[in-house]
N, C-alpha and C positions, 0 to 999 in steps of 0.2 A: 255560719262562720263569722268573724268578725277578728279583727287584727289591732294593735295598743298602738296606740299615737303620741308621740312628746306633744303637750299644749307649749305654747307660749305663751308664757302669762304675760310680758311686759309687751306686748300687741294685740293680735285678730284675737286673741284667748278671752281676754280679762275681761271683756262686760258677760260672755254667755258662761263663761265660766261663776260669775258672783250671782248671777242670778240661776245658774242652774244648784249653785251651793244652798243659795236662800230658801228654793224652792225642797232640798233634801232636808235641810237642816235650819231651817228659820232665820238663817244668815250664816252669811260667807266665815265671821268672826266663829274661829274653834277654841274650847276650851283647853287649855293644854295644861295640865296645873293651875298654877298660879295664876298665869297671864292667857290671853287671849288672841289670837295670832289670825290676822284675815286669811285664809288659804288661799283665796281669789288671785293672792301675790304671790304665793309659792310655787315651785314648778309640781308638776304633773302630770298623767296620761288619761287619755280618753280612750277606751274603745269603742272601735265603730262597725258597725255592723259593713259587712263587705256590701259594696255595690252592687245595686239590682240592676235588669237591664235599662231601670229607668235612671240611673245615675243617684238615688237616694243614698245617703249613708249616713243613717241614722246613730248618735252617740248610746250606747246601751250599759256603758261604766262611766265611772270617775275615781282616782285616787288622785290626791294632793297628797304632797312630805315636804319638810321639814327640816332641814340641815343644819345641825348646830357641834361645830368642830370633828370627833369619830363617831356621830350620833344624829343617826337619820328617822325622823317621826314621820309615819304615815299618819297625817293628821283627819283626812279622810277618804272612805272607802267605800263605794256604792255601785252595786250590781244593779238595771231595774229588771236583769232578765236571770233569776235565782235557778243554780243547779247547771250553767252551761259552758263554766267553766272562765267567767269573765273574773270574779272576783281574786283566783288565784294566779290569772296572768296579770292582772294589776300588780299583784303582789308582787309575782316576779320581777315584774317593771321597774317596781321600787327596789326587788333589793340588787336589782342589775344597777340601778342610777347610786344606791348606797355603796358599792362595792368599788365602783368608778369613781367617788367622790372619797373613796379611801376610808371610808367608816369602819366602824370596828360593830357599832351594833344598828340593827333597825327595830324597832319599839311604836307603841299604839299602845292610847288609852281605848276604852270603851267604860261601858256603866256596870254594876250591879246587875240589872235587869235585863242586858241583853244577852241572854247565855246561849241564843244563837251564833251570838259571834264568838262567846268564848269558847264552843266547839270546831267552830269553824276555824279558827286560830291558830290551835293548840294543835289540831289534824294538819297545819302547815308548819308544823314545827315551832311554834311558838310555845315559851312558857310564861306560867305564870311568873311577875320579878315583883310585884308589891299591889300590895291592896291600900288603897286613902279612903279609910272610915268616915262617912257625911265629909267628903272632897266635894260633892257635888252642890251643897248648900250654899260654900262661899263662891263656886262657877255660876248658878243661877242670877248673885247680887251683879253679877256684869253682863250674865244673858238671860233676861228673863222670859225669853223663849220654852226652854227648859223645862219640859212638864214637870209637875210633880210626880204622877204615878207613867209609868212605862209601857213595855211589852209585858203580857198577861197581867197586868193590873200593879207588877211589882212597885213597890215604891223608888225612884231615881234617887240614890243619897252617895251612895261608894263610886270610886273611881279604881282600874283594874288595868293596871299594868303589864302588857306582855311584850315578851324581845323576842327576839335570837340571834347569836352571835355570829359575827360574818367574818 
């Protein structure tokens, strides 16, 4: 079992927070379109695995969002324990925080390549709202972390937009 935590980013959050980004995603800085947005500074949830009786409680998710006027980005999303139901209480999390912050949509890019996620997405009521043909080529010249090729060898070039309206 394991239960969603508000982080604070602007205290105890912000250094395990940038370095557990770094270590998902080669730095805390997300592509988001155009610009590039440190998530380290945006708010977010952790879930933590419930206390053993040794008092351990280990983080086993992470989402960061995004808030920008009625449009809230989950800008990232990471289970490291797949199929157990963390990635879609995050989700929750976020569109509990987007609904409270008065949003009208919540939205997340992902690649081309990951078409695990765009199942996983689409099965929590996300749609597809736009595709960016080689989007990812001008995101590489600001983070060249960014592999070239992906998950099952796909090449990383489109960015894939999904919402849903709250």
């Amino acid at each position: 079992m394991f239960t969603i935590h508000p982080m604070n980013v602007n205290g105890e959050h912000q250094a395990w927070l940038a370095d557990f980004l770094t270590q998902q995603w080669g730095s805390p800085m997300i592509g988001s379109g155009d610009k590039l947005i440190d998530a380290s500074l945006c708010p977010g949830f952790a879930a933590v695995r419930d206390a053993d009786m040794f008092g351990d409680a280990p983080v086993i998710g992470v989402a960061t969002i995004h808030i920008t006027g009625k449009d809230c980005e989950i800008l990232t999303l990471n289970s490291l324990e797949e199929n157990t139901g963390i990635g879609t209480a995050l989700i929750d999390a976020a569109r509990d925080a987007a609904r409270n912050a008065r949003c009208k949509r919540l939205f997340l890019k992902t690649t081309n390549d990951n078409t695990r996620a765009l199942r996983f997405y689409q099965r929590r009521g996300f749609v597809i709202a736009a595709v960016r043909v080689n989007a990812i080529e001008a995101v590489r010249k600001r983070k060249p972390q960014i592999p070239l090729k992906g998950i099952d060898g796909i090449p990383i070039r489109d960015e894939i937009e999904l919402e849903m309206s709250l």
